[in-house]
C-alpha distance (Angstrom), angle and dihedral (degrees) to the residues before:
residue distance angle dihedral
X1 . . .
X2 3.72 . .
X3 3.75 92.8 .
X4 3.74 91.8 49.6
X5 3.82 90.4 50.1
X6 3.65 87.8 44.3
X7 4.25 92.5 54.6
X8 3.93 91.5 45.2
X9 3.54 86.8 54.1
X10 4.13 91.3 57.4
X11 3.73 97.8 38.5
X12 3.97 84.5 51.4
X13 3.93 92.3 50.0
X14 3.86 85.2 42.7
X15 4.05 90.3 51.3
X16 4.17 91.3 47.1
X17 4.04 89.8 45.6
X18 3.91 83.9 58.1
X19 3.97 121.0 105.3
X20 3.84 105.8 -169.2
X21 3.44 111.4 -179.1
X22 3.94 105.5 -158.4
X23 3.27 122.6 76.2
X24 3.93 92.9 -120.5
X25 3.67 83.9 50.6
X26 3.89 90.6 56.2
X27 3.76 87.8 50.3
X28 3.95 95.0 54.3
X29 3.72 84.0 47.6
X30 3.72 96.9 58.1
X31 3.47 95.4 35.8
X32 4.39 95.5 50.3
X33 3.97 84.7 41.3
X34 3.95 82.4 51.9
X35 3.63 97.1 49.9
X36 3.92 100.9 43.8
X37 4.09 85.0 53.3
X38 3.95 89.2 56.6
X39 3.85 86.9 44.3
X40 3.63 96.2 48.3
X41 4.03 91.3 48.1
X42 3.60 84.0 50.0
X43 3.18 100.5 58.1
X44 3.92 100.1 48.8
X45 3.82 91.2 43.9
X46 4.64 82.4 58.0
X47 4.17 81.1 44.8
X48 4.09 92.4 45.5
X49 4.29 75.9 44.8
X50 3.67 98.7 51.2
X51 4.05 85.5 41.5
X52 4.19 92.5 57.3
X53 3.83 86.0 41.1
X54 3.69 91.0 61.1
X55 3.64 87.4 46.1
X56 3.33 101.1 50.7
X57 3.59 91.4 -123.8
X58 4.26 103.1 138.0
X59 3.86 103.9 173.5
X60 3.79 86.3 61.5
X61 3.81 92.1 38.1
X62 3.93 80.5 61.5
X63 3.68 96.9 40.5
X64 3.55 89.1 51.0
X65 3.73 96.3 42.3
X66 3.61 95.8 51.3
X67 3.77 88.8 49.7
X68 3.88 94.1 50.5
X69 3.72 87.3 55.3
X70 3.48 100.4 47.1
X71 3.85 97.4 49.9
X72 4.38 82.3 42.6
X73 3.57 89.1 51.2
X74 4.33 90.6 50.8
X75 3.72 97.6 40.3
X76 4.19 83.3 51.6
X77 3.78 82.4 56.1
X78 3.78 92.9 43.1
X79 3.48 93.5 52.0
X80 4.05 99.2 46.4
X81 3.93 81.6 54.4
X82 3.74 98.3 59.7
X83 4.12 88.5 37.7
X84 3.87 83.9 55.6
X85 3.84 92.3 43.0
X86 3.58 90.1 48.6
X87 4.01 98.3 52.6
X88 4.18 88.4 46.4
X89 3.86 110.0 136.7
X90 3.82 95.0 -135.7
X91 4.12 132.2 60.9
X92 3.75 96.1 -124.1
């Protein structure tokens, strides 16, 4: 999990160093910036998880669960946005 929170981290930095210029581009931008930020929340609430599970600890295993899934399940969404802005026909 660390490595994983480690890479989002970089791809984000990558996605803020980025200049598009078009406003579509701008769009992908925000919306891949977007998605790695959900991923990289993700991924410490499944760490914070794995953490209470080693504790023992199960209400904040589910707490923690639950939240991993729900910022998974938005960065999925995130990223299927910028894959569909991405493949749009027109330059805009």
């Amino acid at each position: 999990m660390r490595r994983i929170l480690a890479d989002d981290r970089h791809a984000l930095n990558a996605f803020r160093a980025a200049r598009p210029e078009t406003a579509k581009g701008k769009r992908l931008k925000r919306t891949a910036t977007a998605a790695f930020r959900f991923l990289s929340a993700a991924a410490k609430q499944y760490l914070l998880y794995n953490r209470a599970a080693a504790r023992g600890n199960i209400r904040a295993m589910d707490r923690y669960g639950e939240a991993g899934e729900t910022l998974w399940d938005l960065a999925g969404r995130k990223f299927e946005a910028a894959d569909n802005i991405g493949t749009l026909p027109y330059p805009y």
